[in-house]
C-alpha positions as a printed Julia matrix, in Angstrom:
493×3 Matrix{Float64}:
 -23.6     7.64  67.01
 -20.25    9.33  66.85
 -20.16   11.65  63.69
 -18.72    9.31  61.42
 -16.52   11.78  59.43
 -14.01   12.15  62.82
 -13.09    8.07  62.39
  -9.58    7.15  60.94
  -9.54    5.11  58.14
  -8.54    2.52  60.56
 -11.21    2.94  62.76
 -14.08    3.0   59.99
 -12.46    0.2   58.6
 -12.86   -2.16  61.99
 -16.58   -0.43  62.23
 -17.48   -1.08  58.91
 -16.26   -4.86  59.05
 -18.25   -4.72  62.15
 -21.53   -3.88  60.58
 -21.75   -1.4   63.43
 -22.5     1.21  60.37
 -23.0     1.12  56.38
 -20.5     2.46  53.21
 -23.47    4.24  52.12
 -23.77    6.13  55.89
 -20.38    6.62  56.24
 -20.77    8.27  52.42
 -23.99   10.32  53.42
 -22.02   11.4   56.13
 -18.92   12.81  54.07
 -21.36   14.08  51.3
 -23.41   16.03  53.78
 -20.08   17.66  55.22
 -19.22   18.63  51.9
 -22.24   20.4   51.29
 -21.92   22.04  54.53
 -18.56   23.26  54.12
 -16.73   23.73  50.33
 -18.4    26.59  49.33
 -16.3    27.87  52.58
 -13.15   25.76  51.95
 -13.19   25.74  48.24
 -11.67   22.22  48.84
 -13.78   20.3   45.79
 -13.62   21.34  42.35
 -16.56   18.23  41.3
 -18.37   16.42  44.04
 -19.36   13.08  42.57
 -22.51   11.48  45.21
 -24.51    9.68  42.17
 -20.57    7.58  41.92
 -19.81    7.7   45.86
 -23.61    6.13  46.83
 -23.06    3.61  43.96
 -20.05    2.88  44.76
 -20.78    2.46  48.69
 -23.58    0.44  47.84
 -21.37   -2.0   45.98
 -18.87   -2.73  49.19
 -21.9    -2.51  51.14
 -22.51   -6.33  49.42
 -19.07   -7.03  49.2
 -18.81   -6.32  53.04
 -21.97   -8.17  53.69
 -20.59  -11.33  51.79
 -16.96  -10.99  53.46
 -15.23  -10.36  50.65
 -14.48   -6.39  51.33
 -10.87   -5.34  50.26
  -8.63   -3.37  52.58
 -10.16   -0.14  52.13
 -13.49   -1.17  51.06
 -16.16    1.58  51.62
 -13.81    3.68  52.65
 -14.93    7.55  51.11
 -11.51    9.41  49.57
 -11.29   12.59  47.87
  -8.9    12.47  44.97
  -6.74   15.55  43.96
  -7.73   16.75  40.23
  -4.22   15.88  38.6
  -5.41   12.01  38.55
  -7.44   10.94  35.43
 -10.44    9.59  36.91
 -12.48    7.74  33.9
 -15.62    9.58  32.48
 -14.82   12.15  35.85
 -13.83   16.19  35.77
 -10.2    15.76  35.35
  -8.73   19.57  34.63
  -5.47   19.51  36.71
  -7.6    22.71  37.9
  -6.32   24.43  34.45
  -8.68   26.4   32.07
  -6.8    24.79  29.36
  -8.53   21.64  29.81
 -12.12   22.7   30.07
 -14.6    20.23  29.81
 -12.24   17.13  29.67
 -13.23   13.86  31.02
 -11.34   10.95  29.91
 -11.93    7.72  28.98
  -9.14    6.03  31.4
  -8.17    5.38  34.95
  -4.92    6.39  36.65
  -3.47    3.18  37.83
  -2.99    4.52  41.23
  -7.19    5.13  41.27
  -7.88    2.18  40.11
  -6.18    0.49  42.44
  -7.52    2.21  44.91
 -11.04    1.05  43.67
 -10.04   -2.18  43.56
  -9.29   -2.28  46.84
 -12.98   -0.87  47.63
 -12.61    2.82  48.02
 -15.33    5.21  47.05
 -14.91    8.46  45.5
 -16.34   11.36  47.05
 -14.95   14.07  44.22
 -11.89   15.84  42.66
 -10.03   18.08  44.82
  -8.72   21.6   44.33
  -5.24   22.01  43.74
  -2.44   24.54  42.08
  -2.72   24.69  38.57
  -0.5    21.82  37.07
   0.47   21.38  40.34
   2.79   24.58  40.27
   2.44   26.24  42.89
   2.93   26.23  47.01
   0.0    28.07  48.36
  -3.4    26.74  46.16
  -3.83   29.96  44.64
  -2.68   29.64  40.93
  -5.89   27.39  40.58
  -8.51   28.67  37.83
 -10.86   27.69  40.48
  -9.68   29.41  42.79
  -7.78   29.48  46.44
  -8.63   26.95  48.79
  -8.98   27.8   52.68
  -6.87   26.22  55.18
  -9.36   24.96  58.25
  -6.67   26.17  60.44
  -6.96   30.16  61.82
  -4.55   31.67  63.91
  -6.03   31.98  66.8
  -8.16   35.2   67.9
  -7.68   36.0   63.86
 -10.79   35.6   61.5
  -7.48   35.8   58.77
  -8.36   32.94  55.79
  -4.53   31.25  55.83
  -3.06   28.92  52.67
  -3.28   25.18  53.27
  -0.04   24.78  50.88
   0.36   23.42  47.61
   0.09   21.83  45.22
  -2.25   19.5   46.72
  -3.83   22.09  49.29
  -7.22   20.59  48.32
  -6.33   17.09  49.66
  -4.71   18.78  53.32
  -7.87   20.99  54.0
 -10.49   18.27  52.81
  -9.08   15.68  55.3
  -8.32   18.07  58.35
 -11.9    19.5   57.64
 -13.0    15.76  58.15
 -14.37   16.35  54.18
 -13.08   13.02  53.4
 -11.46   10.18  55.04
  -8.42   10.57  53.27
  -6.86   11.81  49.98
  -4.72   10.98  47.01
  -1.83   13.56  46.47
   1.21   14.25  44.26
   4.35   15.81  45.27
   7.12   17.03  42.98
   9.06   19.3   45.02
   7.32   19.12  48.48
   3.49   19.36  47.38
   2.47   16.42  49.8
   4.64   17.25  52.84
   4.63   20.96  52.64
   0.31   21.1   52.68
   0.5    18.27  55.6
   2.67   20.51  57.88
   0.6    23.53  57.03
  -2.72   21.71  57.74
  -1.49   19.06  60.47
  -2.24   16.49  58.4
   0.28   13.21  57.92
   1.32   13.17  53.96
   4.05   10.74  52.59
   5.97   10.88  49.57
   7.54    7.26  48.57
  10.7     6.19  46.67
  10.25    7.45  42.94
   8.53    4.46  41.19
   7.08    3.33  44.3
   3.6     4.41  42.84
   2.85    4.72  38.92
   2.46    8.18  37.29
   0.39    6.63  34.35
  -2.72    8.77  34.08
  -1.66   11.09  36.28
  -1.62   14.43  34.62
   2.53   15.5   34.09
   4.2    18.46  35.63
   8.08   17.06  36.16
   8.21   13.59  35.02
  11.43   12.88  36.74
  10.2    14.01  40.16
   6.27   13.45  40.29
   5.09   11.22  42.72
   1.93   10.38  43.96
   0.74    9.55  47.45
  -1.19    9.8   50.77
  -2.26   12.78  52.49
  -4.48   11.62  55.82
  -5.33   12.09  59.4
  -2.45   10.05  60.94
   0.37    7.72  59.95
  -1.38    4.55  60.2
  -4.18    5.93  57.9
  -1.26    6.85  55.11
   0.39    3.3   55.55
  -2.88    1.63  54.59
  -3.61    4.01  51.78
   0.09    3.75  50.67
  -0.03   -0.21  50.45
  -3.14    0.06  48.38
  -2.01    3.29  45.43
   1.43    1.25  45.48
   1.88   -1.27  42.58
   4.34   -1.96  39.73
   2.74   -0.96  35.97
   3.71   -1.96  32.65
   2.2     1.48  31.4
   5.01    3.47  33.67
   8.35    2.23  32.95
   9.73    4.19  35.77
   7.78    2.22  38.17
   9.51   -0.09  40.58
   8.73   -4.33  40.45
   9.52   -4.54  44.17
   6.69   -6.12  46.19
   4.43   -3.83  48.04
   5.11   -4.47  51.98
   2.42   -4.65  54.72
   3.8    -0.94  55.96
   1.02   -0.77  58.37
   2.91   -3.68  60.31
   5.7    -0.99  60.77
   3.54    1.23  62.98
   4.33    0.37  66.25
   7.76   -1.25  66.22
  10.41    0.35  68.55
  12.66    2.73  67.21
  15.67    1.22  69.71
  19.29    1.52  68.05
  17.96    3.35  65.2
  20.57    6.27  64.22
  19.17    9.42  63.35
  21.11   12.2   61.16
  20.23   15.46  61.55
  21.96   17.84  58.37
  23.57   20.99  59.79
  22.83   22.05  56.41
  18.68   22.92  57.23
  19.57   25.02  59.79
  19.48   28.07  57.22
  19.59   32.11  57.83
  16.56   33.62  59.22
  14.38   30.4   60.37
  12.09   31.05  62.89
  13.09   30.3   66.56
  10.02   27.65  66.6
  10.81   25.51  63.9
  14.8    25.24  65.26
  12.63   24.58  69.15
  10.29   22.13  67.1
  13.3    20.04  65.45
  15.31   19.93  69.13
  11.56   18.56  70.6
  11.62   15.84  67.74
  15.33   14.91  68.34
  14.32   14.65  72.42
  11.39   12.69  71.53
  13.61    9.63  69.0
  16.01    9.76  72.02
  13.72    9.03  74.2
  12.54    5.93  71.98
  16.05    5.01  72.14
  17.16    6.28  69.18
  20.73    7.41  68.69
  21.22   10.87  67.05
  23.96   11.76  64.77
  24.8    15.0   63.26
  25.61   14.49  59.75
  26.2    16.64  56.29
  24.96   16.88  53.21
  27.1    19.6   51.98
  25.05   20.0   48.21
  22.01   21.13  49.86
  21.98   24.65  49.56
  21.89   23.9   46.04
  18.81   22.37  45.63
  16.28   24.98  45.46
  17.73   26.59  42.44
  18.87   23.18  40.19
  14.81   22.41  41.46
  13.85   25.46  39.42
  15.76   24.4   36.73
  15.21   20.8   36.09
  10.7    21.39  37.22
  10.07   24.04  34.82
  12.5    22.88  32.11
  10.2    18.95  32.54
   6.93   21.19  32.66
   7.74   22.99  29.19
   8.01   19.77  27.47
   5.11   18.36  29.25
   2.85   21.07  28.85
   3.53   21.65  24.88
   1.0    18.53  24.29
  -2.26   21.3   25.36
  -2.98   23.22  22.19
  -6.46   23.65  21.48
  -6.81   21.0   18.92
  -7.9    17.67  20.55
  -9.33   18.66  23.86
 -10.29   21.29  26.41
 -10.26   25.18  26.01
 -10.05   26.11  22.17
  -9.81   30.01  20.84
 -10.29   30.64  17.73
  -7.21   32.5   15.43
  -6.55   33.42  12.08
  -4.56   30.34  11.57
  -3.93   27.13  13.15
  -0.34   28.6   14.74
  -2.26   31.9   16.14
  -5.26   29.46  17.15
  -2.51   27.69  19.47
  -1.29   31.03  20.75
  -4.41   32.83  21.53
  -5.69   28.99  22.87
  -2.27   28.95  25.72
  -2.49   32.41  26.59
  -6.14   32.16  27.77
  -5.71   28.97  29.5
  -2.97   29.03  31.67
  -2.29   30.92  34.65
   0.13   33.18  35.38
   2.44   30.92  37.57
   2.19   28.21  34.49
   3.14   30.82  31.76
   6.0    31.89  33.94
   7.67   28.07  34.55
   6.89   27.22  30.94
   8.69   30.35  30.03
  11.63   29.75  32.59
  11.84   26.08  30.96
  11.89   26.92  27.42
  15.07   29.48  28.13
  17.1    26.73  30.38
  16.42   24.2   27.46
  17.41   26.63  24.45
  20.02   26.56  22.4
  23.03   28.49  24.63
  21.52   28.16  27.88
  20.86   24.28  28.12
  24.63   23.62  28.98
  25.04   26.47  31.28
  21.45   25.53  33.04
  19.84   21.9   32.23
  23.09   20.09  32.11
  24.71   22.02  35.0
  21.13   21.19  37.24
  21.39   17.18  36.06
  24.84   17.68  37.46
  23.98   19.22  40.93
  21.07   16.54  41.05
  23.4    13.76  41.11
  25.75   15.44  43.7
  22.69   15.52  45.7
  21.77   12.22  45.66
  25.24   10.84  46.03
  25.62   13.31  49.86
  22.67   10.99  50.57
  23.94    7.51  49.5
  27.37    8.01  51.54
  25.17    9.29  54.72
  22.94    6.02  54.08
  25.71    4.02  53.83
  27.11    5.44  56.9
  24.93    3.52  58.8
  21.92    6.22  59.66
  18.25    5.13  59.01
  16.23    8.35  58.74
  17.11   11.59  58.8
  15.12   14.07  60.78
  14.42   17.93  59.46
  11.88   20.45  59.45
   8.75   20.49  56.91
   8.63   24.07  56.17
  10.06   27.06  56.93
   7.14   28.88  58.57
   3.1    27.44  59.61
   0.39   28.78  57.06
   0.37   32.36  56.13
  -2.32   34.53  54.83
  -4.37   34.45  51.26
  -3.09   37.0   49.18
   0.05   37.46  51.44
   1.3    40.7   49.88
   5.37   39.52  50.18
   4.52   36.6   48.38
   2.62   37.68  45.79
   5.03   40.05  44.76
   8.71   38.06  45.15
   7.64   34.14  43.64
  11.12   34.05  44.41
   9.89   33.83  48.41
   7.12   31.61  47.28
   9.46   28.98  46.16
  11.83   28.9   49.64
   8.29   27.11  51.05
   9.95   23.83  49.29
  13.75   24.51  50.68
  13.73   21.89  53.05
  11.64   19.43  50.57
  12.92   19.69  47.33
  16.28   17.84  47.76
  14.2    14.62  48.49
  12.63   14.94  45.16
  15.89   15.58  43.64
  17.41   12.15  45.33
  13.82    9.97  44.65
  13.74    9.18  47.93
  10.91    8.9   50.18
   9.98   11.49  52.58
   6.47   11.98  55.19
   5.95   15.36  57.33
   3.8    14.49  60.38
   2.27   16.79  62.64
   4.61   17.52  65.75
   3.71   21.28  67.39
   1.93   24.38  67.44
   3.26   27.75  66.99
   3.1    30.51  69.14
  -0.46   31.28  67.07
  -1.88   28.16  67.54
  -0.92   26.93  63.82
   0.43   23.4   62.77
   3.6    22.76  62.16
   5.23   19.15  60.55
   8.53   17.7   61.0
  10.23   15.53  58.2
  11.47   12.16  58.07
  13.87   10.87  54.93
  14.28    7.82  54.03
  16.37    5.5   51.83
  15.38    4.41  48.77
  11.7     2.27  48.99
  12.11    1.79  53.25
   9.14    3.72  53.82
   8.18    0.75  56.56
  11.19    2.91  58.68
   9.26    6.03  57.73
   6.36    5.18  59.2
   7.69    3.52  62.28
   9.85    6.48  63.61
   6.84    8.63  62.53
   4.51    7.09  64.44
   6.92    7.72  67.14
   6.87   11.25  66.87
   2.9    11.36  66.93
   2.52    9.24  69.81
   4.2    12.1   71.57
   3.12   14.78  69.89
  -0.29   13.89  69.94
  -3.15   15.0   67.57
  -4.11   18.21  66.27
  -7.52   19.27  65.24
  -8.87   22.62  63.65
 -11.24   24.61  66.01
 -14.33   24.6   63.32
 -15.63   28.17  61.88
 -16.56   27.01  58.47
C-alpha cells in the first residue's frame, strides 16, 4: 500500500469513500509519523490519538453507512490559537498554563462536523507574534526543508510555522492556520506548502484566541490548492457569536480549480519591487507572469502608491489590538498564576513570567501608540493610512484587474537563531512587507509554491484577491502549480 500520509486530502478522500483503506489506518498512519518525527520537528505541542482513533472510528461508520461529510476521516492538525473543547489550548504562551476550555472554535467545529479528525495542537509563535516560530514557550519548530548539502535547521515561518512543517513533513493531512499580517502565506512559501487567507469575515474568529481583532483570520495551510479549497469550504461559515463574520453563502471553491484563466487581467504593483530583493524572487515573479500569459491571461502593470506604508501603520494598528487583547490574562481566572504581595503585584509578577519577550515588546509598543499624546500622532494616523490602503486597491479592482500577482516573501527560510534577526526585530518584521497590506485591506490572499532557489529552498508567489472571490484565487493558483509542479522535502528527520 502506498504510505498513506503522501495522499492529498483529495486523494484520501476518493480512497476512503472507496473503502480501499480505513479513517482509523489513515489515523495510525499520521499518529505513527508523528511519533517518528516531532521530537525532530517540534511541530506538535499535544498529540491527541485516544480523540483521533475515536474520532476515526466514528466516520469509519458514517463512511460505511454513506453518510460521510466532505472531509470525513480526514486527520488535521490544528494550530494552538483555536480553542479546541476539553483540548491543550495555550496559544503556545506560558501565561495560559494548564488551560483547556470548555468550548469549540466555530471554525473546529465545523470542521468536525464535516468529519475531520484531530490529530493534535500545533506549535506556533506565541500569540501568534512572531515570523519565524521561535517566540514559542515551547520552543522553535524545524522547517523539513534544508538547504541543500547543509545539515543547517532553517525557520518554517510564523506564526503558524507548526501547521507549514506538519503538512510538508506529511505529519498531517492538512492544517488550520491564522494569519494577521502574513502568518499563513509567509510559512507556506517558506515550507512549499499552499496556505490561503480569505476576505476578513469569510471565517469566524469566535474561539479563536485574539492577537489583532481587526486583521485575524483563520484558514488553510495544505499540500496543494485543491486540498485548501476543500478545507476552506468546510472552516467557512457565517456565526452569530462573531459579528464581523460575513452572511454570504459559502461557494463550492473546489469547482474553481481547473477553470481557464483566458481574459483574466493580471496587475502586477511596481510598488513590491523594493531595494535590495534578491535577484530570484524578481526571476520567480517574471516566471509567474510568463506562466498566466501563457494561460491567456493579460498582464497589466498597475500602482498602489500607499504601499510602502504598510509595514509601519501594521506595527501600529497589531500591537496597539494586541495590548487591549492581551490585558484580559492576569493570573486570576486561568493559566499561569505568581503569587505577590497584593492582588496588583500578583498581576505584575503573573505577566512578566508568562509572556515572552516578543509579546512584552508589542504589548509595550501598543500601550505607547494608544496613550494619551501619542494615540493621535500614531493610532489615528495608522487607521488613516489603512484606509488609503484599501481604497489604492478598490480603484485597481474597479479598474477591471482580477488578481494581482506578487511575491510571498522577501527571501526562502533562513537559519534558527539567525544572528541579524535576532538582534534587529526591526528585520524580522520586513518578512511580512509584501503580506501585510492584504491584511490591512481584508482581502483575501494564498502563496503557492512556484520555484526553488539557488539552495534548493521553496519559494511562494502571491495572489490578491477582491473582497470574498477566493473561487479566482484558487483558479489562477492552480494555474501556477500546474506549471510549477510540486515540491517535496528530501527527508532527514
Amino acid at each position: 500500500m502506498t504510505d498513506l500520509t503522501r495522499l492529498t486530502i483529495a486523494e484520501a478522500r476518493t480512497k476512503l469513500r472507496a473503502k480501499e483503506f480505513t479513517s482509523a489506518e489513515l489515523t495510525d498512519a499520521y499518529l505513527s509519523a508523528i511519533d517518528a518525527a516531532n521530537g525532530e520537528l517540534n511541530a506538535y505541542v499535544k498529540v491527541t490519538p485516544d480523540k483521533a482513533r475515536e474520532m476515526a472510528q466514528a466516520s469509519d461508520a458514517k463512511l460505511a453507512s454513506g453518510n460521510g461529510g466532505d472531509l470525513e476521516g480526514i486527520p488535521l492538525g490544528i494550530k494552538d490559537l483555536f480553542g479546541t473543547e476539553g483540548v491543550h489550548t495555550q496559544a503556545a504562551s506560558h501565561i495560559l498554563d494548564g488551560f483547556e476550555p470548555r468550548y469549540e472554535s466555530t471554525v473546529t467545529a465545523n470542521l468536525w462536523a464535516d468529519g475531520a479528525v484531530m490529530l493534535g495542537k500545533l506549535n506556533m509563535d506565541e500569540f501568534a507574534m512572531g515570523s519565524s516560530n521561535e517566540t514559542s514557550h515551547y520552543g522553535p519548530v524545524k522547517n523539513p526543508w534544508r538547504a541543500e548539502g547543509s545539515n543547517l535547521d532553517l525557520v518554517p515561518g510564523g506564526s503558524s510555522g507548526g501547521s507549514a512543517s506538519a503538512v510538508a513533513a506529511w505529519l498531517c493531512a492538512g492544517a488550520t492556520a491564522t494569519d494577521t499580517g502574513g502568518s499563513i502565506r509567509q510559512p507556506a512559501a517558506f515550507t512549499g506548502t499552499v496556505g490561503i487567507k480569505p476576505t476578513y469575515g469569510r471565517c469566524s474568529r469566535w474561539g479563536v484566541v485574539a492577537f489583532a481583532s481587526s486583521l485575524d483570520q483563520a484558514g488553510p495551510i495544505t499540500r496543494d490548492v485543491r486540498d485548501a479549497a476543500i478545507m476552506l469550504k468546510s472552516m467557512a461559515s457565517v456565526d452569530a457569536k462573531d459579528t464581523t463574520s460575513v452572511d454570504i453563502p459559502v461557494p463550492d471553491y473546489e469547482a474553481a480549480i481547473g477553470q481557464s484563466v483566458k481574459g483574466m487581467r493580471i496587475g502586477i504593483p511596481k510598488e513590491y519591487r523594493v531595494d535590495g530583493m534578491p535577484e530570484e524572487i524578481e526571476a520567480l515573479w517574471q516566471k509567474g507572469i510568463a506562466w498566466l500569459k501563457d494561460a491567456g491571461a493579460e498582464i497589466v502593470d498597475i500602482s498602489l502608491p500607499h504601499t510602502k506604508y504598510a509595514l509601519p501603520a501594521y506595527y501600529i494598528v497589531a500591537p496597539a489590538e494586541a495590548s487591549s487583547n492581551l490585558a484580559r490574562y492576569d493570573g486570576v481566572r486561568y493559566g499561569l498564576r505568581v503569587p505577590g504581595k497584593d492582588i496588583a503585584d500578583m498581576y505584575e509578577q503573573t505577566r512578566a513570567a508568562g509572556f515572552g519577550r516578543e509579546v512584552k515588546r508589542r504589548i509595550m509598543i501598543g500601550t505607547y501608540v494608544l496613550s494619551a499624546g501619542y494615540y493621535d500622532a500614531y493610532y489615528l494616523q495608522a487607521q488613516k493610512v489603512r484606509t488609503l490602503i484599501r481604497q489604492d486597491f478598490e480603484k485597481v479592482f474597479a479598474a477591471g484587474i482580477d488578481t494581482i500577482l506578487t511575491p510571498a516573501t522577501p527571501s526562502a527560510a533562513f537559519g534558527i537563531a539567525d544572528q541579524d534577526m535576532a538582534a534587529d526585530p526591526v528585520k524580522m518584521y520586513l518578512n511580512d512587507i509584501f503580506t501585510v497590506t492584504v491584511n490591512m485591506a481584508g482581502l483575501p490572499g494564498i502563496a503557492v509554491p512556484a520555484g526553488l532557489d539557488a539552495k534548493g529552498l521553496p519559494l511562494g508567489l502571491q495572489l490578491i484577491g477582491r473582497p470574498f472571490d477566493e473561487e479566482t484565487l484558487f483558479r489562477t493558483a492552480h494555474v501556477i502549480e500546474q506549471a510549477a509542479g510540486r515540491f517535496e522535502p528530501a527527508k532527514w528527520w
